[in-house]
Backbone as JSON, one array per atom type, in Angstrom:
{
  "sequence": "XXXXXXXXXXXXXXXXXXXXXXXXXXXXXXXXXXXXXXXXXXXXXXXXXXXXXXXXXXXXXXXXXXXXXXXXXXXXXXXXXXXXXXXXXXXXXXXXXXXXXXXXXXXXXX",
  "N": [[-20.1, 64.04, -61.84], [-19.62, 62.38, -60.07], [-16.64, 61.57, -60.98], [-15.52, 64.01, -60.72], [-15.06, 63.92, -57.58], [-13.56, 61.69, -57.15], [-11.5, 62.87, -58.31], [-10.63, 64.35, -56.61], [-10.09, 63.08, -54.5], [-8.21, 61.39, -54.89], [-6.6, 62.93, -55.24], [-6.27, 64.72, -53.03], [-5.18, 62.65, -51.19], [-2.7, 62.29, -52.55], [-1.69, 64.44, -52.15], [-1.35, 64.86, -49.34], [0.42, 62.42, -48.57], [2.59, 63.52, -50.12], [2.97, 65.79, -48.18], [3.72, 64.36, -45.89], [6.12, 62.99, -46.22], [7.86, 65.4, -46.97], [7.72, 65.69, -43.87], [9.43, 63.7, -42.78], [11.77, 63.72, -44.19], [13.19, 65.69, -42.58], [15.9, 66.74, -41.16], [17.4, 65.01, -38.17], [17.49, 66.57, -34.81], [19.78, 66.18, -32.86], [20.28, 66.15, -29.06], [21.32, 69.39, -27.48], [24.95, 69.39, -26.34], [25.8, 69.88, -24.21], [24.43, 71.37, -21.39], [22.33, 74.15, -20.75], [23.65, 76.31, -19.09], [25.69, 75.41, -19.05], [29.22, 76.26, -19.71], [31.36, 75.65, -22.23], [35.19, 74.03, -21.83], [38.19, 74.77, -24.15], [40.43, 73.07, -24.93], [43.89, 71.77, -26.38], [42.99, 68.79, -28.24], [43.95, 65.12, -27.67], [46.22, 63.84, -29.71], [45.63, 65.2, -31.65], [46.5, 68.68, -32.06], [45.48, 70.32, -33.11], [42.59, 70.39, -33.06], [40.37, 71.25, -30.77], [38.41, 70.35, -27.41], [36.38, 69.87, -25.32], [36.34, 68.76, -22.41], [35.09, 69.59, -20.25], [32.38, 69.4, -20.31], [29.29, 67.18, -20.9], [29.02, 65.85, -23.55], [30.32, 64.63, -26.75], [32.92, 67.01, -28.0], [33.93, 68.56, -30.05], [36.2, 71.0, -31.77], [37.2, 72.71, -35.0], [39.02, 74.36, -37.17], [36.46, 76.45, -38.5], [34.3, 75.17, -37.77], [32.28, 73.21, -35.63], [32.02, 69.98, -34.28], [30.24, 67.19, -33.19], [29.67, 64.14, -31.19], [27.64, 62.18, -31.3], [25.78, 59.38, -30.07], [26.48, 57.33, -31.62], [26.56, 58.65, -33.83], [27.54, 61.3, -36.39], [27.76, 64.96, -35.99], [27.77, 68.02, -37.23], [28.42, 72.02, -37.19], [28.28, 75.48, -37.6], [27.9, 76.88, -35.21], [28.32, 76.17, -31.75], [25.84, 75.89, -30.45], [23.88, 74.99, -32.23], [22.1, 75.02, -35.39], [22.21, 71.39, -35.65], [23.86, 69.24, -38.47], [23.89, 66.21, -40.2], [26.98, 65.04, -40.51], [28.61, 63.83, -43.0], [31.09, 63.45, -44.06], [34.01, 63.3, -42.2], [36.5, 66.02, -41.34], [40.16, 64.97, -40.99], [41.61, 65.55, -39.06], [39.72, 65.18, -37.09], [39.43, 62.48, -37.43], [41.64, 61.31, -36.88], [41.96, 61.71, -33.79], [43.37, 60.56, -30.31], [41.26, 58.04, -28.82], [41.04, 58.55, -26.09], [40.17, 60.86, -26.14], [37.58, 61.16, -25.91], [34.11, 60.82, -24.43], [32.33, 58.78, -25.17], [33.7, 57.06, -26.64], [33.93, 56.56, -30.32], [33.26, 53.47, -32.83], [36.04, 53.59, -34.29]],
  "CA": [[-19.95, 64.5, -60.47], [-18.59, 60.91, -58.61], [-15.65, 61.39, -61.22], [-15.18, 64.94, -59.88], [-14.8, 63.61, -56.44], [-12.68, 60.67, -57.17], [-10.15, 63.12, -58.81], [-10.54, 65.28, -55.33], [-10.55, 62.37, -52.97], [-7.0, 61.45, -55.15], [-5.55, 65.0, -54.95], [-6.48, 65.29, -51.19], [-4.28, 61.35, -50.49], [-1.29, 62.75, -52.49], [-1.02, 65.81, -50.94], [-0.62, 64.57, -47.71], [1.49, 61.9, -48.79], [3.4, 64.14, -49.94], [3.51, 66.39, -47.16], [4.02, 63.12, -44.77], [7.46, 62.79, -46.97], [8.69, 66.17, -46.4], [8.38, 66.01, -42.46], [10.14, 62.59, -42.45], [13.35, 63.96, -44.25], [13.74, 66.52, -41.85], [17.14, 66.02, -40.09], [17.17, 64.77, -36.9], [18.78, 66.96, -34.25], [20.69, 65.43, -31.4], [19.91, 67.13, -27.92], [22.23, 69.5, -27.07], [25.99, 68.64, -26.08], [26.0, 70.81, -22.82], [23.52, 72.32, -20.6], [21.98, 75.61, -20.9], [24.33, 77.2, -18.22], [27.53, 74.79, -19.03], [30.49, 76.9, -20.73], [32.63, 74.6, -22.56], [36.63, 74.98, -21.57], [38.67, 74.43, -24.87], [41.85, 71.98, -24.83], [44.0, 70.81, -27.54], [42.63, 67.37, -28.13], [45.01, 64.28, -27.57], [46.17, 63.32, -31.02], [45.79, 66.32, -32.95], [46.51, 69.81, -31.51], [44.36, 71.95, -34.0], [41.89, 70.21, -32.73], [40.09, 71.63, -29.44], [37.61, 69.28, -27.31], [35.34, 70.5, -23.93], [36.28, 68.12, -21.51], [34.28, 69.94, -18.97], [30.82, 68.87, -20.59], [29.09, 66.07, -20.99], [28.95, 65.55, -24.4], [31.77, 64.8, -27.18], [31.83, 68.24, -28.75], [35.23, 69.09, -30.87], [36.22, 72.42, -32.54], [38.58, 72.41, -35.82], [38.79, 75.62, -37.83], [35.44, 77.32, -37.93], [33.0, 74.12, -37.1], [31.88, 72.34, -34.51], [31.9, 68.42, -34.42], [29.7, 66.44, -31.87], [29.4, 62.84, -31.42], [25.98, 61.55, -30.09], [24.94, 58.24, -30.01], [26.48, 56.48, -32.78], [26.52, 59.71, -35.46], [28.59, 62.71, -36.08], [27.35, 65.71, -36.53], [28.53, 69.55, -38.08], [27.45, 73.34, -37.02], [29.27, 76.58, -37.58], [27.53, 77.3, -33.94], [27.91, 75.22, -30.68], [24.54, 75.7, -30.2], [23.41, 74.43, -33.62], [21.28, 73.99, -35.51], [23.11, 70.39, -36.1], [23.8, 68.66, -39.32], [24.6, 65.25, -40.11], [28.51, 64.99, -40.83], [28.9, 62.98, -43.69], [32.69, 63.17, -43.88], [35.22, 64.0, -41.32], [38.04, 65.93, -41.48], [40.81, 64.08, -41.17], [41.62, 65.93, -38.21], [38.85, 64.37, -36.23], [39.53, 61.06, -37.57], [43.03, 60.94, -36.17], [41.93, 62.07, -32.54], [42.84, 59.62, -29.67], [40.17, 57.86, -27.96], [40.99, 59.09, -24.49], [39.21, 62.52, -26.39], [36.31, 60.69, -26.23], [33.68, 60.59, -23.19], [32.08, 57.93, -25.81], [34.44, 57.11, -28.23], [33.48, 55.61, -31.78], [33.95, 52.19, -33.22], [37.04, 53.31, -35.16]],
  "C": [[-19.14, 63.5, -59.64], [-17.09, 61.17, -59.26], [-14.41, 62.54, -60.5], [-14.36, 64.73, -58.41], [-13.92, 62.45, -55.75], [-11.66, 61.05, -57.01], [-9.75, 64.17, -57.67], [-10.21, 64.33, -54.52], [-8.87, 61.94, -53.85], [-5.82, 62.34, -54.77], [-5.39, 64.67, -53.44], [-4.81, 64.13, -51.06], [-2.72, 61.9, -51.17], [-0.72, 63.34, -52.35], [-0.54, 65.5, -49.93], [0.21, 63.21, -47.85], [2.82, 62.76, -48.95], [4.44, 65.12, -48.72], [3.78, 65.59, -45.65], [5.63, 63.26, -45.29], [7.81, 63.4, -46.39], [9.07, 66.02, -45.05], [9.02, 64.8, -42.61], [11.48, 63.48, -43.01], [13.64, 65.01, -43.54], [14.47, 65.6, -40.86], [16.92, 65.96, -38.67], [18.18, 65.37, -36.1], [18.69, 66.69, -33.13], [20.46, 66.67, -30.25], [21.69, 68.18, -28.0], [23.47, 69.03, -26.65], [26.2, 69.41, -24.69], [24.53, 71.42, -22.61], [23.4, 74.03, -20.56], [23.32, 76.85, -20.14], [25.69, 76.52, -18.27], [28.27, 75.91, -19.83], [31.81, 76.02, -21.19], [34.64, 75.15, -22.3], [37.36, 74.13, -22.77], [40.01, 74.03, -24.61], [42.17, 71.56, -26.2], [43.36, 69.32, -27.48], [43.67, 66.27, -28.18], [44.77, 63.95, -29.01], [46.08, 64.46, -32.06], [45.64, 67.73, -32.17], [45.8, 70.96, -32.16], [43.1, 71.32, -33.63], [41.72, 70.38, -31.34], [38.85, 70.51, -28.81], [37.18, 70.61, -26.07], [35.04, 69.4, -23.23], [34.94, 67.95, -20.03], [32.73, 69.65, -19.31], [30.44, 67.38, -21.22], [29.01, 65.38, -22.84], [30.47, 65.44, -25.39], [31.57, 65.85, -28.39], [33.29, 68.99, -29.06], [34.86, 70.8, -31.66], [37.61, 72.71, -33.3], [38.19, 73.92, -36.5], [37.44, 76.34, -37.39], [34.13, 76.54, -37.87], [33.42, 73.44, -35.98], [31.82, 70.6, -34.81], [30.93, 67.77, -33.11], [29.28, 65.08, -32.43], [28.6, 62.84, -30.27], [25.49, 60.16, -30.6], [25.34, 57.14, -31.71], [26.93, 57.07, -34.0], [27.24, 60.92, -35.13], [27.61, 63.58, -36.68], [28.03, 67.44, -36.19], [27.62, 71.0, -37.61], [28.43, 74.06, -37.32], [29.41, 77.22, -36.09], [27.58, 75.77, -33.35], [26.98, 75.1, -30.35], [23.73, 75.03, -31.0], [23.06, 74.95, -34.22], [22.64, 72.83, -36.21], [22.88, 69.63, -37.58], [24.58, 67.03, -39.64], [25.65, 65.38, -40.61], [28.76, 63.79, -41.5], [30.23, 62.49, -43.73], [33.29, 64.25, -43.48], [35.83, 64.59, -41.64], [39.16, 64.97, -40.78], [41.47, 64.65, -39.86], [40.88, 65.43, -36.45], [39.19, 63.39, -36.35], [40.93, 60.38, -37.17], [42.69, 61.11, -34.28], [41.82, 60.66, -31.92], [41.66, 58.9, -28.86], [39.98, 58.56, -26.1], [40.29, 60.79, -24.59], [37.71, 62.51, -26.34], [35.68, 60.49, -24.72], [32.5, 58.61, -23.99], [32.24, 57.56, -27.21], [33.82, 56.23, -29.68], [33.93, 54.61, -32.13], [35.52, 51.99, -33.53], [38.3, 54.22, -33.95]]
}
């Protein structure tokens, strides 16, 4: 019977270990890049003309073919929607990575 309850009182701790794991790798998504009622106004971006930006909002929130780009706080991140849900942006297009800084309300190291 105690061994019973050993191999239960085990089970139980690596279950929820486990399920501690999962919520940690859930991606972290960046607030919004505009306000509920903002409407972004699209501009070529300085430095690369297939690239569009939204000056008019507060956030830095690009548009190249059929994604979205936003820079928040250090990290890029990818949607098919301006609204999101956001994904981290492992690698740029090369499109983004040419854009001048003056496209930037907080441009990146590089």
């Amino acid at each position: 019977m105690i061994r019973v309850r050993k191999i239960t009182v085990i089970l139980l701790v690596l279950a929820s270990l486990a399920a501690a794991g999962a919520a940690w790798a859930q991606p972290y998504q960046p607030p919004p890049p505009f306000g509920a009622y903002d409407k972004p106004e699209w501009y070529p971006a300085p430095g690369n003309p297939k690239v569009f930006y939204a000056p008019n909002i507060q956030g830095d929130l690009f548009w190249l073919g059929n994604r979205y780009f936003y820079y928040y706080s250090g990290y890029w991140y990818r949607s098919y929607s301006m609204w999101g849900p956001w994904q981290p942006a492992r690698n740029l297009p090369k499109g983004i990575l040419r854009l001048d800084r003056g496209a930037f309300k907080q441009p990146p190291p590089w």
